[in-house]
LUMKOLKE-442110 format. One record per atom (N, C-alpha, C): residue number from 1; atom name; x, y, z. Coordinates in Angstrom, 3 decimals. Each point is the difference from the previous one (the first is absolute). Layout:
residues N
+-----+----+----------+----------+----------+
:   k :  a :     east :    north :       up :
+-----+----+----------+----------+----------+
: NUM : CA :        X :        Y :        Z :
...
+-----+----+----------+----------+----------+
***
This chain:
residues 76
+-----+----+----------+----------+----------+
:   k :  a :     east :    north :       up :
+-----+----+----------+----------+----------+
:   1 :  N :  -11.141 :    0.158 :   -6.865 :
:   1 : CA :    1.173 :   -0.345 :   -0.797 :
:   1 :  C :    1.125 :    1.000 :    0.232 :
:   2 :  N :   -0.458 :    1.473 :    0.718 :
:   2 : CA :    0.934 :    0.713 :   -0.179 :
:   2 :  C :    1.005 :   -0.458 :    1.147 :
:   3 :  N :   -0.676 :   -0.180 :    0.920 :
:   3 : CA :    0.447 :   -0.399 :    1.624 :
:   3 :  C :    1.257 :   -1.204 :   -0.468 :
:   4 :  N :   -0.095 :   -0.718 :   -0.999 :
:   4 : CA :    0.368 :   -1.224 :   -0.164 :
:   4 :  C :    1.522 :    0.222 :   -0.840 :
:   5 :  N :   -0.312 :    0.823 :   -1.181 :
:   5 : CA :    1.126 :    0.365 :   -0.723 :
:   5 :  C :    0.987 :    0.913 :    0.958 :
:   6 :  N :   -0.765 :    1.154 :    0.853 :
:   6 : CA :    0.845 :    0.837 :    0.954 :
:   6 :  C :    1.256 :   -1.658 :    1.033 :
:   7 :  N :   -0.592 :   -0.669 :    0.508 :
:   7 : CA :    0.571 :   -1.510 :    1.306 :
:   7 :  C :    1.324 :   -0.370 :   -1.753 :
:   8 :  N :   -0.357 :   -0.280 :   -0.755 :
:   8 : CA :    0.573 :   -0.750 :   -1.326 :
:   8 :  C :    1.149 :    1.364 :   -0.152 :
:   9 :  N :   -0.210 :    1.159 :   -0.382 :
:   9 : CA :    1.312 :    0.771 :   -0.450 :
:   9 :  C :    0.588 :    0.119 :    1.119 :
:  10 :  N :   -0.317 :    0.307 :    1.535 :
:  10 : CA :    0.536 :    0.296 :    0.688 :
:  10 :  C :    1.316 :   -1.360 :   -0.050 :
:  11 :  N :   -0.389 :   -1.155 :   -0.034 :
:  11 : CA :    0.923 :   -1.005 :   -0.501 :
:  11 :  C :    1.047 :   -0.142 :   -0.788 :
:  12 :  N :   -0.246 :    0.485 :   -1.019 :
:  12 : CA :    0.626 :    0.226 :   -1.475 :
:  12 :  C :   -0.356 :    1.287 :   -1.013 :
:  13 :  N :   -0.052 :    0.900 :    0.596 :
:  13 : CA :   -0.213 :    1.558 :   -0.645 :
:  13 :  C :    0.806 :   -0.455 :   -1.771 :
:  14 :  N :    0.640 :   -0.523 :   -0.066 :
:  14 : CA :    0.380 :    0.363 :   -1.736 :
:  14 :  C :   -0.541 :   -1.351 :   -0.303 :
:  15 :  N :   -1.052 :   -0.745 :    0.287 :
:  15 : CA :   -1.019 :   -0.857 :   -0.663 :
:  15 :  C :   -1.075 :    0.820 :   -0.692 :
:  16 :  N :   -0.477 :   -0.532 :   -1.019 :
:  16 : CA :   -1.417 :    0.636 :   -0.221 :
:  16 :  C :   -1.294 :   -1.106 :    0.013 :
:  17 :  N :   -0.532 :    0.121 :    1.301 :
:  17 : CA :   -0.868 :   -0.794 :    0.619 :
:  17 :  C :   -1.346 :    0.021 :   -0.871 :
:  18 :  N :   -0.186 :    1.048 :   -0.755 :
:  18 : CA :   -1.241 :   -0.022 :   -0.702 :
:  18 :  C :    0.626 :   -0.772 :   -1.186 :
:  19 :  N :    0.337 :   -0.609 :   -0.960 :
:  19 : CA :    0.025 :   -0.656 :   -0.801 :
:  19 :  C :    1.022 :   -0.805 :    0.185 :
:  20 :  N :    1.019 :   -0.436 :    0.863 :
:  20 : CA :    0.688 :   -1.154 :    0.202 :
:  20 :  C :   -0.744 :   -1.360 :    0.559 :
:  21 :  N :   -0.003 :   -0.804 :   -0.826 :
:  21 : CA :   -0.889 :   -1.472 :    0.057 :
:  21 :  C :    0.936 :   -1.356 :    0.377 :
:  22 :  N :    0.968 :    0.374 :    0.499 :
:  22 : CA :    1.045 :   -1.535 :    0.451 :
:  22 :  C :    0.920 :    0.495 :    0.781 :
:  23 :  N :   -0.911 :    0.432 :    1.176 :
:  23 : CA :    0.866 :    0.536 :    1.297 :
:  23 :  C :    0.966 :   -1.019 :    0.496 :
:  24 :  N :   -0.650 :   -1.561 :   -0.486 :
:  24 : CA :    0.655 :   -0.993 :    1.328 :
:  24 :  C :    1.021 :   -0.841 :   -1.556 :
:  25 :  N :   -0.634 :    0.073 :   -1.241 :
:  25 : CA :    0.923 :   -0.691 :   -0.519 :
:  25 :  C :    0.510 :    0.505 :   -0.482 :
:  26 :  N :    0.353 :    1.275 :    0.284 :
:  26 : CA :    1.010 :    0.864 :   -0.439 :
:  26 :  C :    1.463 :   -0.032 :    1.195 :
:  27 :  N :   -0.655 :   -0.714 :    0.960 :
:  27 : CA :    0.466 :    0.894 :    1.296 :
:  27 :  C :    0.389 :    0.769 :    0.207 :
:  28 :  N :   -0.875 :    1.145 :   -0.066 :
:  28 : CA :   -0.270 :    1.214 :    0.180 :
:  28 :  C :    0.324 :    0.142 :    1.757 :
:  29 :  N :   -1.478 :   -0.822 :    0.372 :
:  29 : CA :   -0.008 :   -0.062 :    1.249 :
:  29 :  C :    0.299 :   -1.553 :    0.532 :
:  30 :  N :    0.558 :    0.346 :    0.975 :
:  30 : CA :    0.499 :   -0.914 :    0.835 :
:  30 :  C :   -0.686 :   -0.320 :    1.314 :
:  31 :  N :    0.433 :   -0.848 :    0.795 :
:  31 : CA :   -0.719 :   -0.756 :    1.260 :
:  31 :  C :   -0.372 :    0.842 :    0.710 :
:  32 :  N :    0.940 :    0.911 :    0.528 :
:  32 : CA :    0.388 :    1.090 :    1.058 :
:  32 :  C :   -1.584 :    1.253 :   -0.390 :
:  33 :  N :   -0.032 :    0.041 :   -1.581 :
:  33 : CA :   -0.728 :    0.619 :   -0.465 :
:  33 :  C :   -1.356 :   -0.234 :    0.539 :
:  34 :  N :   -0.320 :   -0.772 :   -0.687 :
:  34 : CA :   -1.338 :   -0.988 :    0.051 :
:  34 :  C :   -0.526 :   -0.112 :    1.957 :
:  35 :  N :    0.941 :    0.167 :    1.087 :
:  35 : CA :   -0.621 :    0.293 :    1.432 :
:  35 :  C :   -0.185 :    1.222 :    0.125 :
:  36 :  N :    0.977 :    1.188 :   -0.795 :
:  36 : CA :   -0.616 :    1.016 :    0.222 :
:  36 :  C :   -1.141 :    0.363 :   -0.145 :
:  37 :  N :   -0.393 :   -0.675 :   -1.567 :
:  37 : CA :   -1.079 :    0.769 :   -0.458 :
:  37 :  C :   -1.210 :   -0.750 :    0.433 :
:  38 :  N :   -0.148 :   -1.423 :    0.801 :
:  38 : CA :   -0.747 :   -0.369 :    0.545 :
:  38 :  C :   -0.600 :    0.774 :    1.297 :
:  39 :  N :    1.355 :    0.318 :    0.977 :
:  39 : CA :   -0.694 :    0.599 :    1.129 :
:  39 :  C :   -0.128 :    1.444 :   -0.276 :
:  40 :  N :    0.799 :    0.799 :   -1.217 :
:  40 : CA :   -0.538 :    0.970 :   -0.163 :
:  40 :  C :   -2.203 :    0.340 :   -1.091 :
:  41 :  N :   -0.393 :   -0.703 :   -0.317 :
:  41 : CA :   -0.885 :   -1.113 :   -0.554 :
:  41 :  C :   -1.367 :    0.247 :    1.611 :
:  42 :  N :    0.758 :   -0.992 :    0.630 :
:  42 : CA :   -0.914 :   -0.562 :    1.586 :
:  42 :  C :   -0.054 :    1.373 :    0.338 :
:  43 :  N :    0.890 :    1.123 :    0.322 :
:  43 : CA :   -0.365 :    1.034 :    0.661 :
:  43 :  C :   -0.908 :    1.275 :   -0.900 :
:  44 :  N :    0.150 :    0.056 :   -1.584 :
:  44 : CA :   -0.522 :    0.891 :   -0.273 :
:  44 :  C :   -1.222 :   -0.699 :   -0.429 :
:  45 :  N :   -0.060 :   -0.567 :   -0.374 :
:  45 : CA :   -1.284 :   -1.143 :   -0.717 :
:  45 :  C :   -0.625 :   -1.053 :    1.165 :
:  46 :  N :    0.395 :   -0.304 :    0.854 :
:  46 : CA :   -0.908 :   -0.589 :    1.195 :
:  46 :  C :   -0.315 :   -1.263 :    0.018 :
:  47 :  N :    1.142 :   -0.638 :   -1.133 :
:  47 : CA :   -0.375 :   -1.694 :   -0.198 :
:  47 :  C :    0.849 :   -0.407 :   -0.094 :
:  48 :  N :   -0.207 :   -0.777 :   -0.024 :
:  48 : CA :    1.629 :   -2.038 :    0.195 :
:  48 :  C :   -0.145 :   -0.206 :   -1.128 :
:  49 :  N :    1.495 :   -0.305 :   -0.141 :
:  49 : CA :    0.612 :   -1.035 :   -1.281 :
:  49 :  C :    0.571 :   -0.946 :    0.528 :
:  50 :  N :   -0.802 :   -1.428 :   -0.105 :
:  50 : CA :    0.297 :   -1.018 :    0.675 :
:  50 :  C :    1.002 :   -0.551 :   -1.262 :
:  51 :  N :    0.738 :   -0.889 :    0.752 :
:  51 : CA :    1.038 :   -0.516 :   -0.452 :
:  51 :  C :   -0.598 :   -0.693 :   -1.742 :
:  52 :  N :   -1.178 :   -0.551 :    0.189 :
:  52 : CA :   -0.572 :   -0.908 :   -1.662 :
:  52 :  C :   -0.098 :    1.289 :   -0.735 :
:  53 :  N :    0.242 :    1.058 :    0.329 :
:  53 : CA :   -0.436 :    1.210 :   -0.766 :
:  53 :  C :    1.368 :    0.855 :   -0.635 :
:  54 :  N :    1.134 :   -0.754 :    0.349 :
:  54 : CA :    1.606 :    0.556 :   -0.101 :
:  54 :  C :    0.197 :   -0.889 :   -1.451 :
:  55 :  N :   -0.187 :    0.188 :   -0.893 :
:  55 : CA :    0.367 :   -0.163 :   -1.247 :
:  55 :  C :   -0.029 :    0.664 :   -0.806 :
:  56 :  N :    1.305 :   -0.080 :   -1.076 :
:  56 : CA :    0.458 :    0.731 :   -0.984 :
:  56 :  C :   -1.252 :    0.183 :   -0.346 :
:  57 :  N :   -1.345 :   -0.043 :   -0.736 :
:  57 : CA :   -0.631 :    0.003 :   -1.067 :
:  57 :  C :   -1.326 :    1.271 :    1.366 :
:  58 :  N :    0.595 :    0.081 :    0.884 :
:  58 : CA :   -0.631 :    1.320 :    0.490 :
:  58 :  C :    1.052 :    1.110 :    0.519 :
:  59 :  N :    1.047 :   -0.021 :   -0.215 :
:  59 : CA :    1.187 :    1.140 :    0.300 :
:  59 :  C :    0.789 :    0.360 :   -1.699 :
:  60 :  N :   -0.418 :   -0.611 :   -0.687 :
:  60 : CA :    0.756 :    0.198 :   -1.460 :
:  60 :  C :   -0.617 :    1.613 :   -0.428 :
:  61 :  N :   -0.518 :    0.525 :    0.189 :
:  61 : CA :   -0.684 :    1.256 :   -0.451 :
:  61 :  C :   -1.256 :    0.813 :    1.622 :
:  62 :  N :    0.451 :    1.210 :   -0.355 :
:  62 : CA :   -1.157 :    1.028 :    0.849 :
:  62 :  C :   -1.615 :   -0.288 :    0.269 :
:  63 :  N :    0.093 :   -0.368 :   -1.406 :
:  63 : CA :   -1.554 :   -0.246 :   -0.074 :
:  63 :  C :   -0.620 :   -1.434 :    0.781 :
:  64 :  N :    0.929 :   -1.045 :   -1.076 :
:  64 : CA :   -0.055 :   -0.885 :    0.826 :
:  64 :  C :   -0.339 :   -0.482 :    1.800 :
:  65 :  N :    1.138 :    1.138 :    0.608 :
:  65 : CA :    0.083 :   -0.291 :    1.573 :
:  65 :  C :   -1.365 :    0.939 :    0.151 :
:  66 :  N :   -0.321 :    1.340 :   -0.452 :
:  66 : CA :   -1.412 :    0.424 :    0.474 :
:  66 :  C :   -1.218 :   -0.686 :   -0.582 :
:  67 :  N :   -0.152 :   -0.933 :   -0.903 :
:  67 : CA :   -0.779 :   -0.895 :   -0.233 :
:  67 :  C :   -0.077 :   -0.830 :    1.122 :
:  68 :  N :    1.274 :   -1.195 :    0.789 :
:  68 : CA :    0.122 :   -0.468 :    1.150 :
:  68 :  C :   -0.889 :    0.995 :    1.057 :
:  69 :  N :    0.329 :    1.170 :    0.068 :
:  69 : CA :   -0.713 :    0.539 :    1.224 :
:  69 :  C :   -1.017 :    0.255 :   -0.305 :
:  70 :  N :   -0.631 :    0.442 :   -0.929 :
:  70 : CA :   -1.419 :   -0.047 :   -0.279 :
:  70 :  C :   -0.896 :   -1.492 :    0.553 :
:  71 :  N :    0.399 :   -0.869 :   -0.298 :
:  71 : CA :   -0.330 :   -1.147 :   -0.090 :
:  71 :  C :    0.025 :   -0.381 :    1.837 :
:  72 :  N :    1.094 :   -0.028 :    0.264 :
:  72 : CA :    0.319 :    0.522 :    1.785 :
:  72 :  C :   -1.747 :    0.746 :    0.824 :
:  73 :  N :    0.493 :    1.123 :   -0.461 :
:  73 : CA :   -0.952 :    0.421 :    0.754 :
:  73 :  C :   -1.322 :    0.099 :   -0.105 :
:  74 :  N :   -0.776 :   -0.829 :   -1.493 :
:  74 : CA :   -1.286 :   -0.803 :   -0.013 :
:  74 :  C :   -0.109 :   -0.895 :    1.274 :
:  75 :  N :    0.930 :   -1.059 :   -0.042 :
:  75 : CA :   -0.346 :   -0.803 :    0.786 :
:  75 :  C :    0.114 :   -0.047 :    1.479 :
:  76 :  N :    0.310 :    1.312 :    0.508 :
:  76 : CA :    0.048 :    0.444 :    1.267 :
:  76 :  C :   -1.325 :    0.333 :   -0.257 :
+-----+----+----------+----------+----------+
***
């Protein structure tokens, strides 16, 4: 998780990624956002976020998207 919040502030340093819960319906983050933190994601974490996996209800919060990767890298 730490790896995850470090890819997330580097984004938005005056977010607070540990308790902000409506990254996307806040728009917080934006499109541009959401590829960073995918291929930044693939390189530190070692898994794909396929396109059925790009929804608000897994980028709205930190936890959330490391829940997504948890889940990711079971099924590898």
């Amino acid at each position: 998780m730490e790896q995850l919040l470090e890819i997330l502030s580097d984004l938005h340093p005056e977010v607070d990624f540990e308790t902000e819960d409506h990254l996307i319906d806040d728009k917080i983050l934006d499109s541009f956002d959401i590829i960073s933190i995918i291929s930044e994601i693939a390189e530190q974490y070692d898994v794909t976020i396929s396109a059925e996996h790009i929804i608000p209800e897994n980028f709205n919060s930190a936890e959330a998207l490391y829940d997504l990767i948890e889940r990711l890298e079971d099924e590898e």
